[in-house]
Steps between C-alpha positions, in 0.01 A plus 500: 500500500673181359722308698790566253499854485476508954785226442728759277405828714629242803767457322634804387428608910735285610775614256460806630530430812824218462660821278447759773645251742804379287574918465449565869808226614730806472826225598643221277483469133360832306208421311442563133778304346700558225375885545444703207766532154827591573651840315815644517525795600472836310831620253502846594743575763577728802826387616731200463895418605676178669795548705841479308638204712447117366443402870114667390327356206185704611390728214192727595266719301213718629138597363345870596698481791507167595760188525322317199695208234834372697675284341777230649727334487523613131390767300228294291311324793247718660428412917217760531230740363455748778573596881282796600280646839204514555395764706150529675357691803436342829152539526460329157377758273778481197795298401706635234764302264819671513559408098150762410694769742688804337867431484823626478828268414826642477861353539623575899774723275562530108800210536341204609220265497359491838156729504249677722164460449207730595114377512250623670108664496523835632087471550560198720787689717779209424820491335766192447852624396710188465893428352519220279816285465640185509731305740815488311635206753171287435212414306253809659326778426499754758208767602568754772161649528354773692129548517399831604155624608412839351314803610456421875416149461698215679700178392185301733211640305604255181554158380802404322506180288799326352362352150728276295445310174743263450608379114717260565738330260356679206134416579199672690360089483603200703627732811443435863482736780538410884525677804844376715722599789819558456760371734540805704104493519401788283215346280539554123330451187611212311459425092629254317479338130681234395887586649467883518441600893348852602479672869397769601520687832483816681651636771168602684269241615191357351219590629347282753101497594362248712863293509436441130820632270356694268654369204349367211576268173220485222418448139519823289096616479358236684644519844817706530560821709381750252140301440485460904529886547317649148348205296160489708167639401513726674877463574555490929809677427643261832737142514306213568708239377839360598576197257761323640561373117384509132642242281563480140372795346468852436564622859540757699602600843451795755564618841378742730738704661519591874548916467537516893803325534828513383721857492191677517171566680139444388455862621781622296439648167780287328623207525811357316591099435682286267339204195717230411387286161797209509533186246687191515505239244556175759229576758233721697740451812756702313322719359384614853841496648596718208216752588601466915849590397418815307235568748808500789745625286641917503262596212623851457861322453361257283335817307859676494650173351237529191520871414836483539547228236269716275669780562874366376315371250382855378817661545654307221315551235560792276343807544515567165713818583240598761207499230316158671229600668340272741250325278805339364652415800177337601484354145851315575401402847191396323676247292758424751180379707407280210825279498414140665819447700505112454656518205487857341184451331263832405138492452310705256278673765371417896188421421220335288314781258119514604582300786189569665325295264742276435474150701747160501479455141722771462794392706775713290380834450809734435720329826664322229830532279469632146842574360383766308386695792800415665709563223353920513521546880830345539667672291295829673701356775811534374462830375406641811857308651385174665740279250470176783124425479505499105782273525343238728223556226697404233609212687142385601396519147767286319549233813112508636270613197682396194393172381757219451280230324273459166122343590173553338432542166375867505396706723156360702597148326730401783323134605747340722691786595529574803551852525309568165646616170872549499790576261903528576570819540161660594362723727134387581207750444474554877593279802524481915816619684603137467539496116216267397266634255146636589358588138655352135525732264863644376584805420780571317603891669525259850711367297766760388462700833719262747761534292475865433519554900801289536653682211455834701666367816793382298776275437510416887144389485456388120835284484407258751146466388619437089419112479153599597449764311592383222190238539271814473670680222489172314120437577398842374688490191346142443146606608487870411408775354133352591420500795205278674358795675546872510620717755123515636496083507149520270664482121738271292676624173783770418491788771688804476591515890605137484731536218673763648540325733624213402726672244675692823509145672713340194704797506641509818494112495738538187721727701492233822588220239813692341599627893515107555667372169168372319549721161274243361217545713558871479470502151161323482366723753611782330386359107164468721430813665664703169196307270244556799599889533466553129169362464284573792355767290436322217332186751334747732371878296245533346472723208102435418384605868174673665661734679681895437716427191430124508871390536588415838638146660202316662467312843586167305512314172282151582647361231703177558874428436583360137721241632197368747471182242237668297465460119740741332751493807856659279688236760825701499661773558377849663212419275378303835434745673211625241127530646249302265346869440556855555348785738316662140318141471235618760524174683274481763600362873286491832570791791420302809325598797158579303683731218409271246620416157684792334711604175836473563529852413237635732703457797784718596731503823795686617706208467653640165685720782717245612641493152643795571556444939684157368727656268385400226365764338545883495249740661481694178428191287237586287343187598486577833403856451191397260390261780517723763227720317289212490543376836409831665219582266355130631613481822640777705224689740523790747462428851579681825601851468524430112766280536545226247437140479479192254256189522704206428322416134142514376230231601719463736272276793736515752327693812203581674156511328393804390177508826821503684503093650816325493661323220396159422619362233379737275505917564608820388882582534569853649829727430860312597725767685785347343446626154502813648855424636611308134364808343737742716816262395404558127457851540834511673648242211382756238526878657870375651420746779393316844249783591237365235485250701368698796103552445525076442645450843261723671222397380615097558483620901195676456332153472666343767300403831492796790803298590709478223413150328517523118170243364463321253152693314379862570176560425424723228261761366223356340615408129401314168751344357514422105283200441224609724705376790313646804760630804309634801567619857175449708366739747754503855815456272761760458683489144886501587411313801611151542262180402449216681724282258883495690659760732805512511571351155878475550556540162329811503751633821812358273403718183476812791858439606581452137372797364611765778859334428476578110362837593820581696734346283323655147474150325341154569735344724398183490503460115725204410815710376636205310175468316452835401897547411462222229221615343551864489281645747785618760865575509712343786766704621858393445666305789877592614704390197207493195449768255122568375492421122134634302469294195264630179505274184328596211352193360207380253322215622142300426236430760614244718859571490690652807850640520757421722899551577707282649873485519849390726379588867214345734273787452451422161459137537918407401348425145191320583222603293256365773660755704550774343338847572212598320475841384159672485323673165285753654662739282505247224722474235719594808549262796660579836581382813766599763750249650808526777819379373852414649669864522804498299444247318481392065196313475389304171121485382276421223106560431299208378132481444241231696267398263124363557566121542815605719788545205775684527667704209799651564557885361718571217804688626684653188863380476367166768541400809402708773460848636724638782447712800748674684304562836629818700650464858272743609145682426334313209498498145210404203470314173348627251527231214289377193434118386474344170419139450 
């Protein structure tokens, strides 16, 4: 043998043997530093609240029955991936993780947000029922546990382990875990990452063998609790280490819990006992006082104090005339939960989708603003009766989120700026509870929605906010009808559910600017969203499509704006709105996540819906109609029980791969639930009777979690979309059943509330009334001292020319041709509307015609001047006159 190869087997010996010694030093400094990759942890919840007092700024969510993501001191900073048991026999033979148990979660009682918990394996004779809450006088989560020993067995025939993974300050990296003793002497474990503090304690004893505490801190696959007990080959299923720290890294700590001592026996066959998880944001010594205090404190008093919040909170929100069941109740608490109380913020879900497989680099998931989100579950808010927490909303928005300077010179170009691309007047794509931006993009329905909400809470809310809403309304009609991105964040061009949106947003802005004396600003708006509104169809429909009849509105035009700077840019007037082509061009765009470049009139979506959810078109529009035959011919399935649901558009990429592994960047995107609840709002929009609405709302809670959480995607029956686009469920996957993408998706509980309210009521009762009023697609009820006037001219007209009246009082713009009322031509040569006049009252008006480049010719009254109305003091009255130029 050659003396190198004895010197490298001598070598390699004595690695062995320095390894095996370095992992047999069971005190100190874990080995196996920085651990393995951090993940979050996974989307799908069991259970989630916060206590309803601003002392706590806990927020908690749990994963198959355990405490998993919780969050503090604000709703977008995770402090932890999961806090489970681990349960093993005394003589060694199995340990079991709680989180692969059987479960049960379910709210202590339908009205609040405190839970009980079930785990257990029946075959292994244990059981852990636990209530979940949090301290509402401090930053704690509280566990009062009971561990029971089943069928003759005894609390002293098993092991109970404490396991923690800390993810603190919005990262599973950089953390450090120590063991400490509190000043009362109860010894704790101790994490901490940068400023954010975590304890936790029990009030039963650690284990102690040999006058070691058996406590342990390690680094997550390398040397923590759960690789001490299970990661062996074969595993020793015992503790043999007791880290006293692990620093900077992926760590994670665990105890051993003393079962004879405490309330109970080791001989008993249950044994009850109390968790506290505290935080502090100044130091560990806090954060343990914070847990000693809890620990000491009347816990069933402290439990009262946070049902009882939930409870008042319940009680005021409308039953609905005793039709809200208690999915909607939980829906509300749901979002109530979701409301960061630092400064009335609301995330878009508690969670990052995929979270499993998601690590550091994906520090926002969906625990961050979007106002669009927040835009459809506030005003689900209101509708159910909780008027104050869309009103700190509102406020958040314009005095947190709204941006107040111009930097960058597009979106992604932003060099020097500190929080990225900005514009006066904007709402970013996405941001943290603080307001700064996380992602770039614009989109122009963010836009429009703020100041749709404050329009719905009214002139007490919208008054004061007018200087800053008027920075929005003026950035939209500057910037729109194109929009930067889509509703789905993936597309630029002309959408349909962004235009209606943004025509709805200019609407209501025009009625905030005349409320406050700006009949200038009114006007514009109103010149804006009139052009917009006429011409969405002609921007967004194709006529030369693959689908049914092959007229339908597609997902979006990817055509750019004509005013952009291009060659051929008309400069002035409406003309700037003008894409550079038109949806029959067969311009081609790219669907992201992996769906690859497509015809622009290959892709369809429901968002033509929100033309009609907006206002701004009627449910009978043939437009709409036609598309809706497309849209289900493409896109609607049957799922569980045969109940109906819609993917969100073809090649759409936006999901799990199709072997059933988690998205990735690329995927397969699964059914949304919320279609299902959009399409039960335009059934309701175009029966008129609330119960078609019915079969929509049950199947929506069909797909909801065994505890009520609405997701995000539902898997599906195995499909093929046109375009050969492949959608399957993989063997152990139940179509109706949640995916692993977001659960709940709090827009998705929002849309619940919104459509058992409509269903009640027997109309959409969220639809912007002063939207749909102007443009013919509802009729407002007089108030105390109008009289309801229906108006029908008969008038010939080219393409491109819209009527309108105006005359001597406000609601028909005082002479103001900008803000006059359009009438509509669906039953062209006739056009109608309905307006409220001043009872009693001689009113003077006059058609005129808006031509293409914005024009105005007046009618020809015979004999001049203008035409009088003598409106009645009571009932209502109609017009039924004819026009000649």
């Amino acid at each position: 043998m050659k003396l190198s190869t004895m010197l490298r087997w001598a070598l390699a010996a004595m690695a062995v043997l320095l390894f095996a010694a370095a992992h047999a030093a069971t005190s100190g400094e874990a080995f196996g530093a920085p651990g393995a990759a951090a993940m979050h942890g996974p989307a799908q919840k069991s259970f989630l609240g916060t206590a309803l007092s601003p002392a706590s700024q806990v927020y908690f969510t749990g994963y198959r029955g355990i405490v998993s993501e919780v969050y503090y001191p604000v709703l977008d900073t995770t402090e932890s991936v999961d806090l489970q048991f681990l349960v093993g026999d005394s003589a060694g033979t199995f340990v079991d993780e709680e989180k692969l148990q059987p479960y049960t979660a379910v709210q202590t009682d339908p009205r609040t947000m405190s839970w009980q918990i079930t785990t257990g394996n029946g075959a292994r004779n244990w059981q852990i029922v636990k209530t979940v809450y949090a301290d509402p006088t401090r930053n704690a989560l509280i566990e009062r546990v009971t561990f029971q020993a089943l069928n003759g067995t005894h609390v002293n025939d098993y092991n109970l382990y404490l396991l923690f993974k800390p993810h603190l300050d919005n990262a599973g990296s950089g953390n450090t875990a120590t063991t400490a003793t509190s000043g009362n002497g109860q010894v704790m474990l101790v994490a901490n990452r940068n400023t954010r503090y975590s304890a936790l304690a029990a009030s039963l004893p650690w284990k102690v063998q040999s006058g070691t505490t058996m406590v342990s801190n390690g680094f997550v696959a390398q040397s923590d609790g759960w690789t001490d007990l299970l990661g062996g080959a074969p595993p020793d299923k015992k503790m043999d280490w007791t880290y006293s720290s692990a620093t900077n890294g992926n760590i994670a700590q665990m105890g051993w819990l003393d079962l004879g001592s405490g309330s109970g026996s080791g001989t008993a066959m249950s044994i009850s006992f109390n968790v506290v998880l505290s935080f502090d944001s100044t130091s560990a010594s806090n954060a343990m006082q914070t847990a000693t205090a809890t620990l000491g404190d009347d816990l069933d008093g402290l439990r009262t104090q946070y049902d009882s919040a939930w409870h008042d909170y319940a009680s005021g929100l409308s039953t609905q005339d005793n039709t809200a069941d208690d999915e909607y109740y939980l829906a509300a608490m749901t979002l109530k939960t979701m409301q960061d109380k630092s400064d009335g913020a609301m995330i878009a879900g508690i969670g990052t989708p995929w979270g499993e497989t998601q690590g550091d680099g994906n520090i926002g998931g969906y625990h961050l603003v979007w106002s669009r989100d927040l835009f459809k579950f506030a005003n689900a808010l209101i509708t159910a009766g909780d008027t104050k927490t869309p009103a700190t909303v509102v406020q958040y928005l314009f005095d947190t989120l709204q941006q107040k300077t111009d930097c960058g010179t597009a979106e992604y170009d932003a060099d020097g700026c500190a929080q990225g691309f900005s514009r006066v007047g904007r709402f970013p794509q996405n941001s943290w509870v603080s307001g700064w931006p996380y992602w770039q993009g614009t989109q122009m329905d963010e836009q429009a929605m703020p100041i749709l909400l404050a329009w719905r809470l009214g002139p007490s809310v919208y008054n004061a906010l007018w200087p800053k809403i008027a920075l929005t309304a003026d950035y939209i009609f500057r910037t729109g009808p194109w929009t930067y991105q889509d509703r789905w964040e993936e597309a630029s061009g002309y959408s349909p559910s962004t235009i209606a949106a943004e025509v709805a947003g200019l609407v209501a802005a025009a009625r905030i600017a005349a409320d406050n004396g700006d009949n200038a600003r009114a006007g514009s708006y109103l010149a804006a969203a009139d052009y917009w509104q006429q011409n969405v169809t002609r921007w967004t429909y194709t006529n030369t499509g693959f689908y049914g009849s092959g007229k339908y509105y597609v997902r979006i035009n990817p055509a750019s704006m004509n005013n952009s700077g291009s060659s051929g840019s008309s400069g002035s007037g409406p003309q700037i709105y003008e894409p550079t082509s038109y949806p029959d061009s067969g311009q081609s765009f790219l669907v992201k996540n992996g769906g690859g470049p497509q015809d622009e009139r290959a892709v369809v979506d429901g968002g033509f819906l929100e033309l009609v959810r907006m206002g701004v078109k009627r449910a009978n529009d043939p437009t709409i109609v036609g598309t809706l035959a497309a849209y289900d011919a493409v896109l609607a399935v049957n799922v569980k029980d045969s109940n109906q649901a819609w993917f969100r558009y073809n090649f759409d990429g936006y999901g799990e791969h199709n072997d059933g592994s988690n998205f990735d960047g690329s995927g397969v995107g699964r059914a949304w639930p919320i279609f299902t609840a959009e399409r039960g709002m335009y059934s309701i929009a175009s029966s008129g009777a609330g119960s078609s609405g019915t079969a929509y709302l049950n199947a929506v809670r069909s797909y909801a979690t065994p505890e009520g959480f609405i997701p995000e995607q539902i898997w599906t029956n195995t499909v093929t979309l046109p375009g050969n686009w492949q959608v399957v469920t993989p063997t152990g996957f139940t179509a109706g059943a949640p995916t692993k993408s977001m659960a709940p998706l709090n827009w998705a509980m929002g849309e619940y509330i919104s459509l058992l309210a409509s269903i009640h009521a027997g109309r959409i009762v969220d639809i912007p009334s002063i939207v749909c009023a102007r443009y013919s697609n509802c009729v407002i009820a007089p108030a105390s001292g109008q009289a309801g006037v229906t108006i029908s001219v008969k008038a010939a007209t080219q393409p491109g020319q819209y009527m309108y009246v105006t005359g001597s009082t406000d609601a028909l713009g005082n002479w103001n041709t900008d803000l006059g009322l359009p009438v509509d031509p669906a039953n062209y040569p006739v056009w109608s509307n309905t307006v409220n006049l001043p009872a009693s009252s001689s009113v003077q008006y006059k058609y005129y015609r808006k031509n293409a480049d914005a024009s105005v010719t007046w009618e020809n009254v015979p004999g001049g001047g203008n035409r009088t109305l003598n409106v009645p003091a009571s009932g209502g009255t109609a017009l039924n006159d004819t026009v000649g130029w």
